[in-house]
C-alpha positions in Angstrom: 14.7 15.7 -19.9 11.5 13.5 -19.2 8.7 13.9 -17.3 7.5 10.2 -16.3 10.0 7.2 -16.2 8.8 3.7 -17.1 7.2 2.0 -13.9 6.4 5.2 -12.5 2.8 5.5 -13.7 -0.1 3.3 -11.2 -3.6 3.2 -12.6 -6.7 2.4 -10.5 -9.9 1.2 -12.4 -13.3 1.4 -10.2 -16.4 -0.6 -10.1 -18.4 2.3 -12.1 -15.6 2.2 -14.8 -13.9 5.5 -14.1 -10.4 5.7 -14.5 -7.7 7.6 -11.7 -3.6 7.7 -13.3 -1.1 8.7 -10.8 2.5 9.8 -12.9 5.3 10.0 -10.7 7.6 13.0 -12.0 11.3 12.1 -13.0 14.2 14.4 -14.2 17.1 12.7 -15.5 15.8 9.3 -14.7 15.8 10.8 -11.0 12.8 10.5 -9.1 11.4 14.4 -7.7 10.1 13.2 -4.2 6.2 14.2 -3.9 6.0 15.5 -7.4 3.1 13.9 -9.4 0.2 14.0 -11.8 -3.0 12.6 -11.0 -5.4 12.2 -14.2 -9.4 11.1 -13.4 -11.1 9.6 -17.1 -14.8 9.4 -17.0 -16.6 7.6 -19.7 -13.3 8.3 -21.9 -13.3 11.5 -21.1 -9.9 13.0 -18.8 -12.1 15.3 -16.6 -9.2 16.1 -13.8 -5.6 16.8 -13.7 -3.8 17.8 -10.9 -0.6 18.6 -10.4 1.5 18.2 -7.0 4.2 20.0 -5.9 5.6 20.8 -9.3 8.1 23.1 -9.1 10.6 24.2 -12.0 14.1 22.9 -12.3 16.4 24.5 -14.5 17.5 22.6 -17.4 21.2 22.2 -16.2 20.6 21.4 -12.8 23.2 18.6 -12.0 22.1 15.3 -10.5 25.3 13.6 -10.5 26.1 12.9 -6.7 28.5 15.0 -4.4 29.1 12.8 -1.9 29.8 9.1 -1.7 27.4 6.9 -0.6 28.9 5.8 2.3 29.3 9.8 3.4 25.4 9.9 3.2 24.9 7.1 5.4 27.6 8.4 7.8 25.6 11.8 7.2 22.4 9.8 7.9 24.0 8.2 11.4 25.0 12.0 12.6 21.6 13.5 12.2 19.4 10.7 13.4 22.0 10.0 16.6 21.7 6.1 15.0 24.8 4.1 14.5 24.0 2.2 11.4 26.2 -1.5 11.1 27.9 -2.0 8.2 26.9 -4.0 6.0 23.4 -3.7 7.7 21.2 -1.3 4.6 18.4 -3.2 3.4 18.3 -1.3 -0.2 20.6 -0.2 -3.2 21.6 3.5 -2.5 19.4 6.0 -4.9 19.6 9.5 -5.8 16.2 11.5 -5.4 15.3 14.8 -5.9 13.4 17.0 -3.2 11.5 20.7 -4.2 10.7 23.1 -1.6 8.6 25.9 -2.3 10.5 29.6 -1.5 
């Protein structure tokens, strides 16, 4: 749906006046974990673009949740061997897209 979400996009400006952008890919308003642009303007010129583990995602791939967010943290507990106290998360549960290359 779209590529870059508002607040997603850090820019850098250097001493010699060159420019580095780094775009954080979203789909859905879900951010892809480790996906990214990185754009490089020299003298007002873009001279670089790079891409980052940009891998396709079908049009109708679903990002409602599955699973409750208290399953995930229970999920979270079993795999790390952690009991984790309620009450005790320190952020707002997220959804987040991972790619992994075939």
């Amino acid at each position: 749906e779209e590529l870059f979400a508002p607040g997603m996009v850090r820019t850098s400006t250097h001493a010699d006046g060159d420019i580095q952008l780094s775009l954080k890919r979203t789909f859905q308003g879900i951010e892809v974990v480790g996906s990214r642009v990185a754009v490089t303007i020299v003298a007002g010129n873009i001279v670089t673009v790079a891409v980052e583990q940009w891998g396709d995602i079908a049009m109708d791939f679903d990002v409602a949740p599955t699973i409750t967010a208290e399953d995930a943290l229970n999920v979270l507990s079993t795999h790390t061997g952690h009991a984790l106290m309620a009450g005790g998360e320190t952020c707002d549960s997220e959804g987040q897209i991972f790619t992994f290359a075939n």
